[in-house]
N, C-alpha and C positions, 0 to 999 in steps of 0.2 A: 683731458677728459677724465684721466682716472682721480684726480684733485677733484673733482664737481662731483663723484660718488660720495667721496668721503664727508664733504658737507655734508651732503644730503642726508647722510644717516646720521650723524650729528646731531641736526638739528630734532629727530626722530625720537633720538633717545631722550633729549631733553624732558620730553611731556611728563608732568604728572598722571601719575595711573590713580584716581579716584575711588576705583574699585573697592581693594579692599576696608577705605575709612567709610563707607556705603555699606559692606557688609558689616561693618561693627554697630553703625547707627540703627541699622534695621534689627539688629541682637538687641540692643539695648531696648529698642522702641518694645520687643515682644517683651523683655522682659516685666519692664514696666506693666504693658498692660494686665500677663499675667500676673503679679504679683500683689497690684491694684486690688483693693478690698472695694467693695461695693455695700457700704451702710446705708439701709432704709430710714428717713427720719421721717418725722410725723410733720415736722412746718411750722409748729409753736415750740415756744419753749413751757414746758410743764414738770411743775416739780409734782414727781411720786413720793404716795406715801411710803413709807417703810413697813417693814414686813420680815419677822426673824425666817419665815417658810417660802421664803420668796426662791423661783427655781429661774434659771434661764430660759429662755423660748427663742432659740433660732432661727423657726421655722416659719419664721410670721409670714404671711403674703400681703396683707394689707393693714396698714398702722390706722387708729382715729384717735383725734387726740381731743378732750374736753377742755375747755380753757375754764377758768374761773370765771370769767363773765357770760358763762352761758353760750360761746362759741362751738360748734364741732367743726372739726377737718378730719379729711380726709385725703392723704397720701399729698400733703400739702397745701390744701384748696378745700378752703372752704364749702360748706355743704347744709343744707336745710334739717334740720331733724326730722323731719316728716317722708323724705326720700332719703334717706340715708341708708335702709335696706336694702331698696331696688338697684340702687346703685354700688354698695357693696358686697350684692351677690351676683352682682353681672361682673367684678373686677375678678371673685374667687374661681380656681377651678377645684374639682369635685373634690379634693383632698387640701382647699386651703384652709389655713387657719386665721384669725383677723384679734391683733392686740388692739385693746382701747386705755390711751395711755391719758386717765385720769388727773387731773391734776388736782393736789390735796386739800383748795379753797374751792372747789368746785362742788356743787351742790348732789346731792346721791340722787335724787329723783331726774338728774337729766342722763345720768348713768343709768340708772335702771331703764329708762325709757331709749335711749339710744340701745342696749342690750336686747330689749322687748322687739322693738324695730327689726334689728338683724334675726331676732329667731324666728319671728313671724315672715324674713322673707327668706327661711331655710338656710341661713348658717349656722351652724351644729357646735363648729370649732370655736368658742371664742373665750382668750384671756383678759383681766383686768393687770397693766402693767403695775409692780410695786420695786421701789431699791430693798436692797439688803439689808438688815442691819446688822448689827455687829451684838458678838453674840455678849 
């Protein structure tokens, strides 16, 4: 009888404890997420024009982008020019701001009218994106 204890715990000790390779994975997991940057893009690709006065704007809440063929999007997805206010002041809240990242074959009258748009439906904040250039 006292041989048949001694298995027993034996066989006990054998197990893998999981635990603490779990506690590392879930460190790592938080790490990651925190450490994860979160960039907003606009959904086309759009070259800006350049601009020596050009500042950064981190602040943006909602991107539009003009394509060269007379497209707008918005926060990825396409959108009408004609509702593009309505729909971009229902996305801002009281203190957002909204960049329109112009593309530089893209014609100014759809820019100016997409701008017109948003003030006529009360966004206050709005930048025209440009690159740097060098000085």
């Amino acid at each position: 009888m006292r041989r048949r204890r001694s298995i027993d715990t034996t066989a006990d000790s054998n197990e893998v404890n999981l635990t603490p390779m779990l506690d590392v994975v879930f460190i790592m997991l938080i790490f990651f997420i925190v450490t994860t940057s979160f960039i907003k893009e606009s959904g086309v690709e759009i070259e800006r024009p350049e601009a020596a006065a050009a500042s950064p704007r981190p602040d943006a809440q909602v991107l539009i982008a003009v394509t060269p063929e007379g497209a707008v999007w918005v926060d990825g997805k396409p959108v009408d020019v004609h509702r593009i206010g309505q729909q971009v002041a229902g996305m801002l809240s009281d203190d957002g701001s909204v960049v329109i990242q112009a593309d530089r074959e893209s014609t100014t009258g759809l820019l100016i009218e997409v701008m017109d748009r948003l003030k006529q439906a009360g966004v206050d904040q709005i930048a025209v994106a440009a690159s740097r250039s060098a000085p």
